[in-house]
C-alpha positions in Angstrom: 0.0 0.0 0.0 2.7 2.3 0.2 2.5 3.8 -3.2 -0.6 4.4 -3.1 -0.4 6.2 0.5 2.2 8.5 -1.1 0.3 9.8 -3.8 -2.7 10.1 -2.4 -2.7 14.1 -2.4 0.3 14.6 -4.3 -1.8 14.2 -8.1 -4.5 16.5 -8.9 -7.5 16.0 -7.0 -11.0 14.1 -7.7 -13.3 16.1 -10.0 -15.6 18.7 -7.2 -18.4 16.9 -6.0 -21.2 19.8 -5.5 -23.1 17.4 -3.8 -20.7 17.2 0.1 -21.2 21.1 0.0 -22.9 22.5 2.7 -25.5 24.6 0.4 -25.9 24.6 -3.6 -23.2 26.4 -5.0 -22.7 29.1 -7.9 -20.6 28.3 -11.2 -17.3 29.5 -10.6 -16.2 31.3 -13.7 -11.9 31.5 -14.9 -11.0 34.7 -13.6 -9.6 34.7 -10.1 -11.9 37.7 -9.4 -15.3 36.0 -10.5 -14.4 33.4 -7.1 -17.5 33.9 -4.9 -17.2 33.4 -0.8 -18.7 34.9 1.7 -15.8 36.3 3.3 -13.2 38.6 1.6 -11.1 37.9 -1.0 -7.3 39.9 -1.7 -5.3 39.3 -4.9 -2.1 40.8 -5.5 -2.0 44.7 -6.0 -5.3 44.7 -3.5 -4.9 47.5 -1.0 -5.2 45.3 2.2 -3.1 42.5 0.4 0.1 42.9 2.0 -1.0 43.3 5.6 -2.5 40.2 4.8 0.2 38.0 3.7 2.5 39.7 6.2 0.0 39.1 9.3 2.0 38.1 12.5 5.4 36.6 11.4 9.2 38.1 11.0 8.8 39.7 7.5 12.7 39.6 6.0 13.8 35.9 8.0 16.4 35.1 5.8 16.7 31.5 6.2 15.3 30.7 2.7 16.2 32.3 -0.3 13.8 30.3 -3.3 10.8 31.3 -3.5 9.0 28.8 -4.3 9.6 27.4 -0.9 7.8 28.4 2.3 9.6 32.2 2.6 8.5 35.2 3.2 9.5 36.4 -0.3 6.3 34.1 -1.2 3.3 36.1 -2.8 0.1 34.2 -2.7 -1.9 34.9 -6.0 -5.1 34.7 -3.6 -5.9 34.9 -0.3 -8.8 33.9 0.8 -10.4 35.0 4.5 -13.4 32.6 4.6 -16.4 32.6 6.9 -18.3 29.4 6.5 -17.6 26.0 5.5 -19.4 26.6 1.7 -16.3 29.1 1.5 -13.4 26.9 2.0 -15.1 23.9 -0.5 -15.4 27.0 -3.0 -11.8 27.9 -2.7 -10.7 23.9 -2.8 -13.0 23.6 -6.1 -10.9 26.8 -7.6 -7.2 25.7 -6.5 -8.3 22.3 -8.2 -9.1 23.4 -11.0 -6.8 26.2 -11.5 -3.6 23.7 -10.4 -2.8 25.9 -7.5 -1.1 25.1 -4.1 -3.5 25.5 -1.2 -2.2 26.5 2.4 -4.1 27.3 5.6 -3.4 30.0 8.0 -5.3 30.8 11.3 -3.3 33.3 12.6 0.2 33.7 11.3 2.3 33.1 14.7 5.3 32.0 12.6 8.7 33.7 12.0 9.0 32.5 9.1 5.5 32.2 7.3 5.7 28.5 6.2 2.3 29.3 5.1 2.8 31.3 2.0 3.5 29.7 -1.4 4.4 31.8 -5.0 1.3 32.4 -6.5 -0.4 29.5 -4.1 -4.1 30.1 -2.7 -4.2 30.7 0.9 -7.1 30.0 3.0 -7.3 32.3 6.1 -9.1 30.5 9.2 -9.4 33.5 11.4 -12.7 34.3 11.7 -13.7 30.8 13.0 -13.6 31.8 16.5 -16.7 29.6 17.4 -15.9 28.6 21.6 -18.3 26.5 23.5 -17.6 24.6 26.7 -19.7 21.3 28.6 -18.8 21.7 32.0 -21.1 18.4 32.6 -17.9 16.3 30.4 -15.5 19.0 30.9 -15.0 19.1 27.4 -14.9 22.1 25.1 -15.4 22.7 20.9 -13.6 25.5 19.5 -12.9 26.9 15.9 -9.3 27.2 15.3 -8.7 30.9 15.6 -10.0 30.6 19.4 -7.1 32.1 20.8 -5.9 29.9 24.2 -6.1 33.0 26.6 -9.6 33.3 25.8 -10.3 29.8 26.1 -8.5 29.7 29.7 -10.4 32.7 30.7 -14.0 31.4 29.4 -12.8 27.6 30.8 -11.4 29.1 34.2 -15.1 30.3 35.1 -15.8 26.6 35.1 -12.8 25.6 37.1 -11.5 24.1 34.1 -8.5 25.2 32.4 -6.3 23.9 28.8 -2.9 23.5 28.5 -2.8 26.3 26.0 0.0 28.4 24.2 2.6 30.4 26.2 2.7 33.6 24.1 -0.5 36.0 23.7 -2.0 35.9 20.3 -1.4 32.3 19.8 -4.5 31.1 17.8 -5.3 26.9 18.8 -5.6 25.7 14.7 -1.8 25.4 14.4 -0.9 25.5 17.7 -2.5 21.7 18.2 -1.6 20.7 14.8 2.0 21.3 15.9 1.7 19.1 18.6 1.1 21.9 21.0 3.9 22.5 23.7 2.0 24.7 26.1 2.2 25.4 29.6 2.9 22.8 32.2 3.6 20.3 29.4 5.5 17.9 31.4 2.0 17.5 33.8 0.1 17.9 30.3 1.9 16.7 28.0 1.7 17.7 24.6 -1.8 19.7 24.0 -2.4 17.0 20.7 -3.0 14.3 22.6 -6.0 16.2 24.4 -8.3 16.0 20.9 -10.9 14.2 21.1 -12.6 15.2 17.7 -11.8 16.9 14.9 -14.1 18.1 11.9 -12.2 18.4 8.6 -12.9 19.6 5.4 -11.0 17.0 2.9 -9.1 18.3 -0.3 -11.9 16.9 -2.4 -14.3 19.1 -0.6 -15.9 16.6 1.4 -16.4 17.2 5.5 -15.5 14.4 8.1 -15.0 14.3 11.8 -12.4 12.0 13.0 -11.5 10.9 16.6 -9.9 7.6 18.0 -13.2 5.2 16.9 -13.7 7.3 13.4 -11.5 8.1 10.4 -8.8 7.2 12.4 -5.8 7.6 10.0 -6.8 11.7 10.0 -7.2 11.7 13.8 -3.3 10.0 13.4 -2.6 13.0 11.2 -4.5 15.8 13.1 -2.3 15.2 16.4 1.2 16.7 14.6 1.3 16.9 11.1 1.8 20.9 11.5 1.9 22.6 7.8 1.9 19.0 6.6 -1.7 18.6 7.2 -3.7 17.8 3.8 -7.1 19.4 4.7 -8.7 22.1 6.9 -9.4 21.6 10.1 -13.0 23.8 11.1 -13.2 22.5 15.1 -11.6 20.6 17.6 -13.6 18.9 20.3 -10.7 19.0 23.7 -10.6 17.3 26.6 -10.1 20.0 29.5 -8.8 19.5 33.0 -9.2 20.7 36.3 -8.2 24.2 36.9 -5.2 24.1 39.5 -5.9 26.0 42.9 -2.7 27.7 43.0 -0.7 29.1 40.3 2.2 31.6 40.9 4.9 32.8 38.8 8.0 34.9 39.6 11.3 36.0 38.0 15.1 36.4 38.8 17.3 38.3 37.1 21.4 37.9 36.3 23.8 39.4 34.6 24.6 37.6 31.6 28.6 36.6 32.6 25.8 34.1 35.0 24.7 32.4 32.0 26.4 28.9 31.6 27.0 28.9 35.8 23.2 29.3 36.1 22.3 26.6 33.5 24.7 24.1 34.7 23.5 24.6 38.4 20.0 24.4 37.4 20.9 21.6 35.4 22.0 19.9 38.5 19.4 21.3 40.5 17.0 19.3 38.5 18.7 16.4 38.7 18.4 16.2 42.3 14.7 17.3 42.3 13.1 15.4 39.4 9.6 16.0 40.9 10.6 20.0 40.7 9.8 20.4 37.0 6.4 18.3 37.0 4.6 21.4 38.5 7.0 24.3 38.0 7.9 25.6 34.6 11.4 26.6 34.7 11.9 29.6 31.5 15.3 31.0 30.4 15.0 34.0 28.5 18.5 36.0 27.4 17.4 40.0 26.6 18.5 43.3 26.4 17.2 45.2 29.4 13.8 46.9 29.5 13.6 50.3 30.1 11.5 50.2 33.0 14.6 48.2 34.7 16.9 50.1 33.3 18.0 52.3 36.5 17.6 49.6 38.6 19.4 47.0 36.9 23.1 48.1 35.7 23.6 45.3 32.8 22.2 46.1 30.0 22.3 42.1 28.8 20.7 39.8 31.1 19.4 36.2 31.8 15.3 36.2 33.0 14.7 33.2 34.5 10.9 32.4 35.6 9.2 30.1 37.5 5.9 29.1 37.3 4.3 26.7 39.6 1.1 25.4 40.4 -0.5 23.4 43.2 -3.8 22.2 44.8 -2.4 23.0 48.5 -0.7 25.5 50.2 1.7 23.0 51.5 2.4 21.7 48.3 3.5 25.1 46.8 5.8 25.6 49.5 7.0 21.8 49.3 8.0 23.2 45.7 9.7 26.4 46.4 11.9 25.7 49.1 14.4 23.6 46.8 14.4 27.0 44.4 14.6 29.6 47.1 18.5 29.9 46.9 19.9 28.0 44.0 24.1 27.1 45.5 26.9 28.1 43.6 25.2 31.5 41.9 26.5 35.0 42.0 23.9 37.8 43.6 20.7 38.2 40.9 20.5 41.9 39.9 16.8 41.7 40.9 15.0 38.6 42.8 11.0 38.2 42.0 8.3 37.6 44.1 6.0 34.8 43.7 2.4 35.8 42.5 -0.9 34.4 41.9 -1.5 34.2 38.2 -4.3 33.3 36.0 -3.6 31.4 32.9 -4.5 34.9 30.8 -1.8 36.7 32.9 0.7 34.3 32.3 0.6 34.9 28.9 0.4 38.7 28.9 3.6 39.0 30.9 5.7 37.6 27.4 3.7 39.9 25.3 6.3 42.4 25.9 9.0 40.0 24.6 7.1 39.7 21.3 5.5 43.4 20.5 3.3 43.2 17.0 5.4 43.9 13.9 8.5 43.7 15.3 9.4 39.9 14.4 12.3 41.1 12.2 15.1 38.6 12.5 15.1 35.1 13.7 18.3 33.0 14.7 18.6 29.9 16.1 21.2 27.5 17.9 20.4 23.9 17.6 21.8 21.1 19.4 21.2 17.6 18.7 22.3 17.1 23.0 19.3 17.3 25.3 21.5 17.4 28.0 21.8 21.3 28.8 25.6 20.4 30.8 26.7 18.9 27.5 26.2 22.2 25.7 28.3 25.1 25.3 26.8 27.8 26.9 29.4 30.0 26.5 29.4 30.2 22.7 25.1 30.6 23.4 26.3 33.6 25.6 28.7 35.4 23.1 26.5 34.5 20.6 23.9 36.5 22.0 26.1 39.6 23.0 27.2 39.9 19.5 
């Protein structure tokens, strides 16, 4: 069967069948401007085109230089913002027809926009924002432009919460078919394997729901695939869990000479305190310094490192912080944090600062193949980042 599994989407699709569309349709004529949806339609040369096609992702990465590849040198020929189901079969129908490459955006939280192909059609998912949660199953069904703070803040009223996105304005569509590494993923684990149901809109036009008992081999694909994903996903059905009683968050600062002392030491720390990371998300963030901290704090490079914990006791929380309160072998932090009660929401508004609108410019990596942070050279991370 494995020829036939690997060109099953990669030839041009069935003829349109009218008949799985959600309503009769119109003829759709040639011209890309005679395409009929309900939502709105761009072309190249539109006046709203390129705010479109640049929406939410660092507009000159350099890290590929074809464009025909997924770069942000890519110009759609179309892109389509749909608002119903009819819309996306119509825009399927036309990519078919026409021979065009179809990719799905919900809401472009990408530095790179693997979204965009040359003269491609893409289909914009952001207005399905339809949010709906059973308290009775703790369950919730959400369109995949629901963002995850405002399904935390509309589950937390239930005592329910989801194991959402850390930044703000992280959208759930591609977020879950990522795989979704959200908060608390070691307690979580990865937000994917919390889908219960997905409805799908098939190349061909047709619209399934899959889950473990039903169109399984989707459901496979649905929990990871990412921009690999050959359809369009409409909702997700997620299982939710309980809302934790406590959850606090603080944050240290260093100077950045502590860099590689205050990974390895952590590093060693965990080691010795496997439970630690279960319930308290340790983040490392290098940065410039605000401006806000900018009297206060006298390097103007620094190392933020956060703690976020979460308990359903008092005693538990404190069971967890004493083994953090004075990490050995460190220098003096510039500034020590305070532990806070935090809502999921607040969470993520404290790294919207980190990641302002419109100011994803540049985007470099270091990768390791080590998951061992003591077997990587942190000082080449540190002068890295000072340069």
């Amino acid at each position: 069967d494995y020829e036939a599994a690997r060109s099953q989407y990669s030839t041009a699709l069935d003829p349109f069948d009218a008949t799985n569309m959600s309503t009769t349709t119109q003829v759709i004529d040639d011209q890309p401007d005679q395409l009929s949806i309900e939502g709105s339609l761009l072309k190249k040369g539109d006046p709203d085109y390129e705010a479109a096609r640049t929406k939410n992702f660092a507009q000159n990465a350099h890290n590929r230089q074809n464009s025909n590849t997924c770069s942000s040198s890519c110009h759609p020929a179309l892109i389509a913002i749909v608002k119903t189901i009819l819309d996306i079969q119509k825009c399927l129908h036309y990519a078919n027809k026409h021979g065009m490459t179809v990719t799905v955006r919900t809401g472009g939280h990408n530095w790179f926009g693997c979204f965009l192909r040359e003269d491609g059609l893409l289909i914009d998912m952001g207005q399905f924002r339809s949010l709906e949660i059973d308290a009775a199953t703790e369950t919730c069904t959400v369109g995949p432009a629901v963002l995850g703070q405002d399904l935390n803040e509309a589950a937390s009223k239930y005592g329910l919460c989801f194991s959402a996105g850390h930044c703000v304005g992280v959208p759930l569509g591609g977020f879950l078919l990522g795989g979704g590494f959200g908060w608390f993923f070691p307690y979580f684990g990865y937000a994917a394997e919390h889908i219960l149901e997905a409805t799908i809109v098939r190349p061909d036009g047709e619209v399934i729901t899959c889950s473990d008992e039903n169109n399984v081999d989707w459901m496979y694909l649905v929990r990871g695939s990412a921009s690999g994903f050959p359809g369009v996903v409409v909702s997700f059905k997620l299982r939710l869990a309980k809302l934790p009683k406590i959850v606090r968050s603080k944050t240290d600062i260093y100077p950045m000479e502590e860099l590689a002392n205050l990974v390895r030491t952590l590093d060693a720390h965990i080691q010795n305190h496997p439970k630690l990371v279960q319930k308290c998300e340790l983040n490392l963030s290098l940065a410039c310094t605000p401006p806000p901290l900018a009297q206060a704090i006298k390097p103007s490079k620094i190392v933020m490192l956060g703690f976020t914990c979460f308990a359903d006791t008092e005693e538990e929380f404190q069971s967890m912080v004493e083994p953090i309160a004075k990490l050995p072998g460190l220098g003096e932090p510039c500034l020590v944090g305070k532990f806070e009660d935090k809502s999921f929401k607040e969470l993520s508004d404290m790294l919207e600062p980190a990641y302002p609108p419109g100011q994803k410019w540049i985007a470099r990596a270091l990768c390791y193949e080590s998951r061992k942070m003591h077997e990587i050279n942190w000082e080449t991370v540190q002068v890295t980042f000072q340069e």
